[in-house]
N, C-alpha and C positions, 0 to 999 in steps of 0.2 A: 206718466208717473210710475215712480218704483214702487215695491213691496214698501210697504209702510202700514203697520198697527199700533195701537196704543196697548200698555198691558191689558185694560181693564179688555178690551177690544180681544183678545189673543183670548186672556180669560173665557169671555162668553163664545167667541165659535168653537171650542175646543170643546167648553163642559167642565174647567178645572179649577183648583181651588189656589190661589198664591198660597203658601205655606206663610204661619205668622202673620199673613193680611198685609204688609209691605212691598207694596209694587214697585216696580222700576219706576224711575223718574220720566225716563228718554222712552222717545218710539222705538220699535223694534225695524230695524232695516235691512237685515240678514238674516238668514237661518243656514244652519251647517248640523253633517250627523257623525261627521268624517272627526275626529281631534286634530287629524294631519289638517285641517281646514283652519285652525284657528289664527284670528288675526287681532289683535290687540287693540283695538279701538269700541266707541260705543255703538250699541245697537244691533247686537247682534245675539241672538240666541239657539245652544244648543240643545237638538231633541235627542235623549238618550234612546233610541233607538234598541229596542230588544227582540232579538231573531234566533233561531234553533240556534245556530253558532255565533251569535254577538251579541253583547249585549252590553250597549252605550255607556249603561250606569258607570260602569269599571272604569272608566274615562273623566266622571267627574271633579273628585278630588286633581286630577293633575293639572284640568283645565284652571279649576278653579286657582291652583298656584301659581299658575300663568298670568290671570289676570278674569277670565271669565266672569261675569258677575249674573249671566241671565240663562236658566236651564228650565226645560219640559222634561218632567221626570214620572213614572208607573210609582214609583217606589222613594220612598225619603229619603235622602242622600245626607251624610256629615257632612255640612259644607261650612266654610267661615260666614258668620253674621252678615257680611258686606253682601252677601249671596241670595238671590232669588231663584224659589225653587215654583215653580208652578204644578201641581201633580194633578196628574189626568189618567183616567182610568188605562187609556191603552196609548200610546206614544206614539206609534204610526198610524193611529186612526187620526190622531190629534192632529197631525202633518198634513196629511191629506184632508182633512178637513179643513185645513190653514189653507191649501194649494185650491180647494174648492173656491173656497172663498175672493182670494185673490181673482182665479178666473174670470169672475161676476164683472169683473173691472176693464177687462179687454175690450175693445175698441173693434176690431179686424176679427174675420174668420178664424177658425181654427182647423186645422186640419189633421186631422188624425191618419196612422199608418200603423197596419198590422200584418200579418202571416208568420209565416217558416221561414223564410228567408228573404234577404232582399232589403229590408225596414231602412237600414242606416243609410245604404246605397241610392235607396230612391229617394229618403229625407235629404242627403246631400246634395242629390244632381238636382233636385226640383227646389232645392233651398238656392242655390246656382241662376236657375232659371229663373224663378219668380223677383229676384233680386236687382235683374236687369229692371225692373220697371217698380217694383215695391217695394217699400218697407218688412222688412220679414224677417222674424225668428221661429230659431229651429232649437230645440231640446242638443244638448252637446253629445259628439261621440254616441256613445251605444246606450244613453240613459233611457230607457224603458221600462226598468223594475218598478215594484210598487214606491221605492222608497226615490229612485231617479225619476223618476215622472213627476214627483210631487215637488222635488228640488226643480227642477226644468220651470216647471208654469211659477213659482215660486220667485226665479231667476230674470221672467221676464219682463219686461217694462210693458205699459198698458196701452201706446200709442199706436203700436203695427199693423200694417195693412191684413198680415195673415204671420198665423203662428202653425208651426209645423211638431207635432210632438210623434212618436213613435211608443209603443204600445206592446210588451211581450208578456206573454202569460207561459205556464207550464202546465199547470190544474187547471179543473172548475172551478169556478166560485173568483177567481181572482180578475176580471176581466170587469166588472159590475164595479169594482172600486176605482178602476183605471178613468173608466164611462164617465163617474160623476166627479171627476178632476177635470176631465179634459173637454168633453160636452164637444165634439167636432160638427160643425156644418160639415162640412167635406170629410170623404173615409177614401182611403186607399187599403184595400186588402191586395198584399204583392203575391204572395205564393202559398201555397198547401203542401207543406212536405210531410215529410218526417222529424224534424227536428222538434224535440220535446214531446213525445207521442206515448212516451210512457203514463205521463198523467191523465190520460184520455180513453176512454174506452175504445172509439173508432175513429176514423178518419174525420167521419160525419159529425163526430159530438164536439170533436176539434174546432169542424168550422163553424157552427154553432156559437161556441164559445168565442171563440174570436171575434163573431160578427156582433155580438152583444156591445160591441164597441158602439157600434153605428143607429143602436136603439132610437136615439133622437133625430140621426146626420140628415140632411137635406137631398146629397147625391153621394153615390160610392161608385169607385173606377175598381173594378175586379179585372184579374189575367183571366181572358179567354179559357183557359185551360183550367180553369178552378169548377169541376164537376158538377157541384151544388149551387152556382150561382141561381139556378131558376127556385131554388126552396129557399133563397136569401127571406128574412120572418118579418124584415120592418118596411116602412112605408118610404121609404129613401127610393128617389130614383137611381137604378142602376146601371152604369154606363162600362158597357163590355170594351177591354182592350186586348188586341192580339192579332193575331193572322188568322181567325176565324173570319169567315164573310159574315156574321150574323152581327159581328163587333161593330158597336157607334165608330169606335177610333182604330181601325184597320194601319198595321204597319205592315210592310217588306223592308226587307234588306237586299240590296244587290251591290257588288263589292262592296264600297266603301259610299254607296248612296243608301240613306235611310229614309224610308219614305213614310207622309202619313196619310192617312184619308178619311172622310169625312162623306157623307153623301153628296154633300155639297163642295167641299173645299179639299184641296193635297197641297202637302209640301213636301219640298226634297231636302235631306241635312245631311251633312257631310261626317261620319261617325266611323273611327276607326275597330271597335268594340265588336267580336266578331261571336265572341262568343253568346251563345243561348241565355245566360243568365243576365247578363250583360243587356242584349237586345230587349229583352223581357220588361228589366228594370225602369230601360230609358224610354221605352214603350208608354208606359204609366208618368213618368215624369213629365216626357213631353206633351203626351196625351191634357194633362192637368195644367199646365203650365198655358198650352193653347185655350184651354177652356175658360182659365181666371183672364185672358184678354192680354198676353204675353208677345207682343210683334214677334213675328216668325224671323226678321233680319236680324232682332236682337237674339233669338234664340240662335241664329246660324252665326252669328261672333265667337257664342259661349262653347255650343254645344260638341264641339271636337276638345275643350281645351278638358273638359270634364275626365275627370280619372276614376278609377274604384278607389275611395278615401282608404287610407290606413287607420285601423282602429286601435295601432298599438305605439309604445313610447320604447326605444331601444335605448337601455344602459348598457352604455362602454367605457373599457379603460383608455384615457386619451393622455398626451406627449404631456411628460415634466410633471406627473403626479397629481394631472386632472382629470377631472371626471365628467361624461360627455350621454347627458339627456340629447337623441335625437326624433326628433319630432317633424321632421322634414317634407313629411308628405301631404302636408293640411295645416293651413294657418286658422284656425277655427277660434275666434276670438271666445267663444265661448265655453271652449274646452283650454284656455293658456290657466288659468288657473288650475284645475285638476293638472296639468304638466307640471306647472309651480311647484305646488304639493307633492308630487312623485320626486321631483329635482332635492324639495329639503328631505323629503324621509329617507331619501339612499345617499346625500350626499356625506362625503369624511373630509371632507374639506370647509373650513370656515368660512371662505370667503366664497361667493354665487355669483353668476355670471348670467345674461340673457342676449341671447343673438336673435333679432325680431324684424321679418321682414314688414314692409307695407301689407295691409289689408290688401283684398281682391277690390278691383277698381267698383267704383262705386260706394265703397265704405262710406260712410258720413262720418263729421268728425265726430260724431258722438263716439264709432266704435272707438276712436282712437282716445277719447279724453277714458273711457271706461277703463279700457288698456290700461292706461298710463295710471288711474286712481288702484287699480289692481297691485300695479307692479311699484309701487311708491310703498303700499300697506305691507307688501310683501316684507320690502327692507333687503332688497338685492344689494350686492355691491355695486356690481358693475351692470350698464346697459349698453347691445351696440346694434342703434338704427340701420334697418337696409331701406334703402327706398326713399324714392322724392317727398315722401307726402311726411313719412319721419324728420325727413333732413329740416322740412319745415313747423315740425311742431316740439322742438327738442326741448322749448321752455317747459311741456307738458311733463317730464322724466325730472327725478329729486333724486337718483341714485348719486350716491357720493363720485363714481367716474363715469361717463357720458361719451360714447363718440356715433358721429353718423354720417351716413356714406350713402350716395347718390344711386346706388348696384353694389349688384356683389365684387364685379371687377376690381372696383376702385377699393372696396376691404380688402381686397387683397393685395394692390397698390403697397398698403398702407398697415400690410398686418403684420411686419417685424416691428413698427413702434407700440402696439398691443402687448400687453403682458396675459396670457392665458394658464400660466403654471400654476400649481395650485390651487384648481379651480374648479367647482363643480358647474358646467357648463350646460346651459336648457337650449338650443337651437329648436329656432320653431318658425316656418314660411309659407308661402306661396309657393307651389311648385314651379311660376316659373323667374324666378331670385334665384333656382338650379344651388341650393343651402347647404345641402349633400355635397357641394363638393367643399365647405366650410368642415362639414361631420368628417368628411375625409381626411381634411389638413391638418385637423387637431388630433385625431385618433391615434392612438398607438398603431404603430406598422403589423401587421400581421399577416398572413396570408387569408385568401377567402371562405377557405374551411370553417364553420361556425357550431359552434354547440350553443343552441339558444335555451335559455333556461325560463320559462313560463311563471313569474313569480305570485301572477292570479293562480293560477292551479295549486301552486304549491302551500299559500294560506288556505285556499279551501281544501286540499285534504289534510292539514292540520286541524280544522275547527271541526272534517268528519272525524278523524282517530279522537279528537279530545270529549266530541259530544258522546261519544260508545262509554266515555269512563265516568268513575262517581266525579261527582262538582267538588269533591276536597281532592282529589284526585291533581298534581301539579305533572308538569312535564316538561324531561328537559330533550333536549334536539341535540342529535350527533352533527357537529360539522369541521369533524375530522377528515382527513385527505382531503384538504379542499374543497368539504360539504359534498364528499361523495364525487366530484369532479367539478363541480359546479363556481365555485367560489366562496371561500367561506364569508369575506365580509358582505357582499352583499344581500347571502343568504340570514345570514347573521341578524341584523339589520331591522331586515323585514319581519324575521319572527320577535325580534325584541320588540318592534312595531305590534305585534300581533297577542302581545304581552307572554309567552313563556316564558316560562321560568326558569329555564337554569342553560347555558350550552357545553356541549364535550368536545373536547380537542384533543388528539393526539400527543402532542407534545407543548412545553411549555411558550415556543417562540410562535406556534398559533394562536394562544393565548394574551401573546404581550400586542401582537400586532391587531388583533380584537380592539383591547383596550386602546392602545394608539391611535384607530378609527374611531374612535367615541362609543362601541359598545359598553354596557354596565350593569348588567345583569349577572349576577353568579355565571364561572366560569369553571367546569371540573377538565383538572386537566391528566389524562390516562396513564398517563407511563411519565412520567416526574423523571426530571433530571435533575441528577445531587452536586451540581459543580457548585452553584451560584442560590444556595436558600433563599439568600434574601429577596430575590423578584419575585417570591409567590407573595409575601404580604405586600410587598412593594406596587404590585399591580392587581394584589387582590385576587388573585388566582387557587385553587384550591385542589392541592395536589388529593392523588389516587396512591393511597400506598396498603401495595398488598404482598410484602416483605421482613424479614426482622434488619434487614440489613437497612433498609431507606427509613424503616420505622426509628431505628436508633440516629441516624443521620438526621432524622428532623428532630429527634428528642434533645441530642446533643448541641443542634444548632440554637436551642432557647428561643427560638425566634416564636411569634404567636402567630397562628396560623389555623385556620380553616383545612380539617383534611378530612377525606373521605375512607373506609377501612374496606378493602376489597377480598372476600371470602370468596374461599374454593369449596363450591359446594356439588361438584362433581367432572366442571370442564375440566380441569386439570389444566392449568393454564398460565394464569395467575392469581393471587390470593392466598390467605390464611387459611388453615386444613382443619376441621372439626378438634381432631387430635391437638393442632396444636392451642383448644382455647384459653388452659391455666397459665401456660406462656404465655402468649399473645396479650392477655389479662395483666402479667404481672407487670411487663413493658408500659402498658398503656397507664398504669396507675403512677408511674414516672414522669410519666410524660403530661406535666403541669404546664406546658408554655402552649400544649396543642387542645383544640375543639376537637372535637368529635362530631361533624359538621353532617356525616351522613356512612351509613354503613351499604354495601349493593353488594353483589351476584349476576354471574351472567350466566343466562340461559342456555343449555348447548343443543339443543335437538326443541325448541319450541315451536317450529316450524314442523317439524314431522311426526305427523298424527300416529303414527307406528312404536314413536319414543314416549309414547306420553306418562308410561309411568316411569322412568327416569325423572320426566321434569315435573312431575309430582313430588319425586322422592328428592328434587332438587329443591323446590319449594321449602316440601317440611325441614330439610335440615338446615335451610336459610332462617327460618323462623326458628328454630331451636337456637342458632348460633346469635344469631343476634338478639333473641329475646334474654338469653346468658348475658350476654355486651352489656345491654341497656342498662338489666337488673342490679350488676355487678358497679358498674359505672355509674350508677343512677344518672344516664341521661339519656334525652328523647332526639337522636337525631330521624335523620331525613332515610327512608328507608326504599330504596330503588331496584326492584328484581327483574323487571319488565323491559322486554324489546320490541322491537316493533311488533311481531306475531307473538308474543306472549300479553302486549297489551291487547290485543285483539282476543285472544282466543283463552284465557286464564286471566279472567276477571276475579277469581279466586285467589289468585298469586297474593296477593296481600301489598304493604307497603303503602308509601302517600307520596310516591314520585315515578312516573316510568321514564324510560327513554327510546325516546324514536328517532330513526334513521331513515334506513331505505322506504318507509310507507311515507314517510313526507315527499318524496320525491317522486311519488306515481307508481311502486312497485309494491305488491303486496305480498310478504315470504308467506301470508298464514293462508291464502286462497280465499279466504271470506268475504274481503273489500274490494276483488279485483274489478268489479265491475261499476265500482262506485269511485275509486280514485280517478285522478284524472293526471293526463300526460306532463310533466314538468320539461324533461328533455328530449330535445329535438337536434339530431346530428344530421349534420349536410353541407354538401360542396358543391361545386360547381361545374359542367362541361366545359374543358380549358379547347378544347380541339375533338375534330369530328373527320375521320376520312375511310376511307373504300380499301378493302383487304379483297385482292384476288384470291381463288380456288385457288387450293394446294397450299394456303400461307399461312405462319404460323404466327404468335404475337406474345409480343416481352420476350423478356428472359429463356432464352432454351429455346424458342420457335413452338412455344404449347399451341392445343387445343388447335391443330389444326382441322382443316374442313373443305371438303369439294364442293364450296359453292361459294359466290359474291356476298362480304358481306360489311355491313358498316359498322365501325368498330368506333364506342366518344371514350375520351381519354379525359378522367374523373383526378380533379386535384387533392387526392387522398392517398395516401398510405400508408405501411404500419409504423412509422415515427410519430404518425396522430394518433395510433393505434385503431386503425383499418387492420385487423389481425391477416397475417399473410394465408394462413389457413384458409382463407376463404377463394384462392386462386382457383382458376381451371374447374369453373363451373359449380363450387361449392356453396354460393351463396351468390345475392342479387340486389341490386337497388334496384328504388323506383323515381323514374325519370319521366312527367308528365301523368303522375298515376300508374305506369306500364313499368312492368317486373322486365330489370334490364339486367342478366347474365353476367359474371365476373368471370372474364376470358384470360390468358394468361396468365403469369405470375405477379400476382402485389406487388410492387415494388416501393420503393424507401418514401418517396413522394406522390407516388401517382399509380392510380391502377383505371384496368382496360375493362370494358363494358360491351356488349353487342346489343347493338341497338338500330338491328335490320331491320325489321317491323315498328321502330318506333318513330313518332316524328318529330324531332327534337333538331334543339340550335347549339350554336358555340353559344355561354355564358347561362343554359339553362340551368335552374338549381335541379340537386340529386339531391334526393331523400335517403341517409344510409339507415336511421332508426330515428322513430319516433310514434306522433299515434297512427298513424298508417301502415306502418313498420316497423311492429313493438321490439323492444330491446330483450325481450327476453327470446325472441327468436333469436338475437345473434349469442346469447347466451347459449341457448341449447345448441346452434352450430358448434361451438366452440367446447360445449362438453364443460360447460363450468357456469356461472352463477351472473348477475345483471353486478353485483359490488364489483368482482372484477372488470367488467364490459366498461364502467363510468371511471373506473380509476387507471385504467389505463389510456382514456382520452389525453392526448400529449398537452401538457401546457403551450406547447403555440400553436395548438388550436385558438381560435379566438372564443373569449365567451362573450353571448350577446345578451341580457339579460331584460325580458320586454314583459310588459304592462299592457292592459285596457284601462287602467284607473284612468 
């Protein structure tokens, strides 16, 4: 049985009160916290969900005009009559209390998985495992937070032989809530790192915390290597895995044989997986997998085919002006919907597409009928079947066009009578359907060069810069030049997703192609062009005029328009000059057909703690000038002096708008956040070739950097056309190639530069890291004697951008 409550039922395990006394009619059959989640049918109810940076309520009213009729709310919402509001003291207590409840209901064990590292990877390979012989679910992708946890047990049907959830904490206190969701017979703790160790006093209070999991568990599988296993505090038997001799389930490695042993019983599994983390993982998976009574021949089918899952979703631009979700590494029936969701929130294309291989053998048709009920409510256009078991359930699929195909070969056969233009495309399989080489077909041509843009990091350092400011406080986002290098539409996009309020563009043609993509949010646009007035009302655009020349050209054109007034309050730059405000005044009182939509200043030294009484003296004459405006004009526009380091650092600045740039994107000009943002961009190519340079020989251009000694030179598919700055020849700078600082020998050249990689152990097609969080970007800043805005905007457009998710 699925998730299924009645109101009054939701009422009492929550603690809340319907608003009005009018309950739903229908059971509740859903729960979602996400808006990007909403699906237009009954039975489904939204929990507004309120966290230091989100908070759900903001989302009601739109759900509600959608269609929404069923919400769990802290706080009373305006909602239409038709609407049921349930209010309950705290919203994620209520959820979790819901995912409590539900649990009571399962049938099969549960198994719970915690540490530092490791969680997703061994909930995978042992979801993998256990599968050969049981019924089994697992929590999707990387849901372990308090609020993924609760959706996970929430998600799952109550027949399974064994359910698999995964468990992450970063404090105290958080681990006790996790506990009484998920209540595991079985505990897996994978590792003891470092990771998240801020919130903890020591190493030891950590694992403590963690192990609070397993308060009730029956048995726990620990890595040998986890110091504290002997002060483990509950009554669970504990069963050691690792290459310690003391370990119940003892493994070696020797080449490509993986062995395991028992006192009593060894087997040998064939595993190409060489690495320590790797080993560690499959260690405990198989360890567990043998324990629940998993035939060792079925495990030696599976156990090579096992990969490290991808936890991420790649946006690219693909052929004929479609758009290309690739999801290729993992068919995870349980994670196609969160891929769904990522496909509609970034899509600019109307019409959706879904390329969907066969489950991993042994699916039941349930996964498939589940599928197919998902991607019906979706309201895709188009569907295209890989795989026999598809080719035979295609009555299951209600998309308006349908095709299906036996492999991938035969789509390919068959893929000039396919229309794909137009199209925002979700590819999602089995690894081996080999689906990638689909992502490849439809892709725009580019060369392998990539600049991946992190769009999780990049919402969360917006919700930190916005949490620093007052809550009437609005913010608009620069995604001028390209969003910094990035891409504006898609950057775009995600923050209108993430509800800001206003964007800036450079010129007006990044404006119109905004709106052409279905952005709709206020758009200010910097430096206004006078040829063609009429596209600013026309697409709703709101010109920046800090002129008498552009001021009289929009006065004269009558046209009604939204415009912004740009004062010079000491850049000297652009803008109105103190001096000129009886002018400036007389102009604007002419000027009947134009709003006065928002008055700004830009900062010039807010970054340099040295300047600060300039951007003091910058402030107050901003507030003189425009409090003149206002008084004069009697009107209350929109007031913006703030950049990214002046919203940081001059919370005094005044004004009820700032605007942020380069701190959305992981760089901080004010020094205060640097430790808190997180990385957005990530630059990197490829080793195209690898070969042996004799003593005495010299490399590239001129015969440089020569040297008396053998040495191995990889030849990196970068250079300064992608803007690999040639500055950085002969030794001035360095990638990193397997984690190891690899030397730039030669001259940069147009396409490609030279690397020494004597000491490294590296292949043809390994990736190079040229900047990112390993190899922050403000290092090639300072090589270069100049600033991280130049670094990103000089990235060439045929760079490719790849733009990727955990959602």
């Amino acid at each position: 049985m699925s998730f299924s409550f009645s109101a009054q039922q939701l009422a009492e395990i929550t603690q809340g009160t319907w608003l009005g006394g009018v309950l739903p009619p229908e059971n509740l059959t859903f729960v979602f916290t996400d808006s990007r989640n909403f699906v237009n049918r009954s039975g489904g109810v939204f929990f507004a969900i309120k966290g230091e940076r989100f908070d759900g309520h903001r989302f009601c009213t739109d759900l509600a005009g959608l269609g929404q009729k069923v919400f769990v709310v802290s706080q009373e919402v305006g909602l239409p009559d038709n609407c049921h509001q349930l209010l309950v003291d705290d919203t994620l207590k209520a959820l979790q209390d819901l995912a409590s409840a539900h649990r009571k209901y399962f049938s099969g064990k549960v198994i719970g998985i915690t540490g530092s590292n490791g969680k997703t990877i061994v909930k995978e390979w042992l979801f993998d495992l256990l599968g050969t012989t049981f019924k089994t679910y697992k929590s999707p992708k990387s849901f372990n937070s308090q609020v993924g946890v609760a959706l996970s047990i929430l998600n799952a049907d109550d027949d399974c032989d064994y359910y698999i959830f995964e468990a992450g904490i970063s404090q105290i206190n958080e681990m006790q809530k996790l506990e009484k969701m998920i209540k595991p017979e079985i505990g897996i703790f994978t590792h003891l790192g470092k990771a998240h160790s801020d919130g903890f006093a020591s190493d030891e209070e950590k694992f403590f915390e963690k192990c609070r999991l397993f308060k009730h568990t029956q048995k726990v599988f620990f890595q040998d290597r986890i110091q504290y296993i002997s002060l483990f505090p509950y009554k669970g038997e504990v069963v050691r895995v690792g290459n310690d001799f003391n370990s119940e389930y003892l493994f070696a490695f020797y080449e490509n044989t993986f062995t395991v042993k028992t006192l009593t019983q060894s087997w040998n599994f064939e595993f190409h997986n060489k690495d320590d983390a790797s080993k560690n993982n499959m260690g405990l998976a198989l360890s567990v997998a043998l324990d629940t009574g998993v035939r060792p021949d079925l495990i030696k089918d599976k156990i090579d085919r096992l990969q490290a899952p991808s936890m991420r979703l790649e946006l690219i631009e693909g052929k004929n002006n479609s758009t290309i979700v690739n999801d290729t590494w993992t068919n995870d029936p349980d994670a196609l919907s969160a891929a769904i969701d990522f496909l509609m929130q970034q899509k600019k294309q109307s019409l959706t597409c879904l390329i969907l291989s066969d489950y991993p053998e042994g699916a039941g048709i349930e996964v498939y009928q589940k599928a197919a009920d998902l991607i019906n409510r979706k309201a895709l256009n188009m569907f295209v079947g890989i795989g026999q078991v598809w080719a035979t359930k295609q009555e299951l699929i209600h998309t308006p066009y349908k095709n299906f195909f036996q492999n991938t070969a035969q789509f390919f056969e068959n893929i000039e009578r396919l229309s794909f233009d137009n199209k925002a495309i979700l590819i999602k399989g089995s690894r081996r359907f080999r689906l990638e080489q689909i992502a490849s077909r439809l892709q725009q041509k580019t060369h392998k060069t990539t600049l991946e843009i992190n769009l999780d990091n990049l919402a969360y350092n917006f919700h930190l810069i916005k949490n620093r400011l007052q809550p009437d406080t609005n913010v608009m986002a620069m995604v001028k030049a390209f969003a910094y290098g990035s891409g504006n539409y898609e950057v775009a996009k995600l923050l209108e997703y993430h509800r800001v309020d206003y964007l800036a563009v450079a010129y007006i043609d990044e404006g119109i192609a905004l709106r052409n993509s279905g952005v709709k949010i206020p758009i200010l646009v910097l430096n206004p062009e006078l040829q063609d007035l009429t596209k600013y009302p026309a697409y709703e655009l709101e010109p920046a005029i800090g002129s008498f020349a552009q001021l009289e050209a929009f006065i004269h054109s009558g046209l009604s328009i939204k415009v912004h007034l740009e004062l010079d309050t000491g850049m000297h730059r652009l803008g109105f000059q103190l001096f000129e405000k009886e002018e400036l005044l007389s102009s604007l009182k002419t000027a009947h057909s134009l709003v006065i939509q928002g008055i700004f200043t830009h900062l010039a030294a807010s970054d340099e703690q040295n300047k600060d009484a300039q951007t003091y003296q910058q402030i107050e004459e901003f507030k003189e000038f425009s409090r003149f405006l206002m008084t004069q004009l009697n009107c209350q526009p929109i007031l913006h002096i703030s950049n990214s380091a002046g919203a940081i650092r001059f919370a005094e600045a005044g004004g009820n708008m700032v605007r942020l740039g380069i701190s959305l994107y992981g760089i901080d000009p004010s020094g205060v956040l640097a430790k808190e943002l997180k990385t957005v961009f990530t630059f990197k190519t490829h080793i195209t070739q690898i070969k042996n340079i004799r003593a005495g020989e010299g490399v590239g251009y001129g015969f440089q950097n020569v040297e008396n000694k053998e040495r191995k030179i990889a030849i990196i598919a970068v250079g300064y056309a992608d803007g690999f700055n040639r500055k950085f020849s002969r030794h001035n700078h360095f990638v990193l190639i397997n984690g190891q600082k690899a030397e730039i020998v030669g001259n940069v050249c147009m396409d490609m530069s030279m690397v020494d990689v004597t000491d490294i152990k590296c292949y043809e097609g390994d990736s190079v890291l040229l900047f990112g969080e390993e190899l922050p970007i403000n290092l090639w800043a300072e090589k270069l004697d100049t600033i991280p805005y130049e670094v990103l905007s000089s990235i060439s457009q045929r760079v490719r951008r790849v733009f990727v998710s955990e959602s």
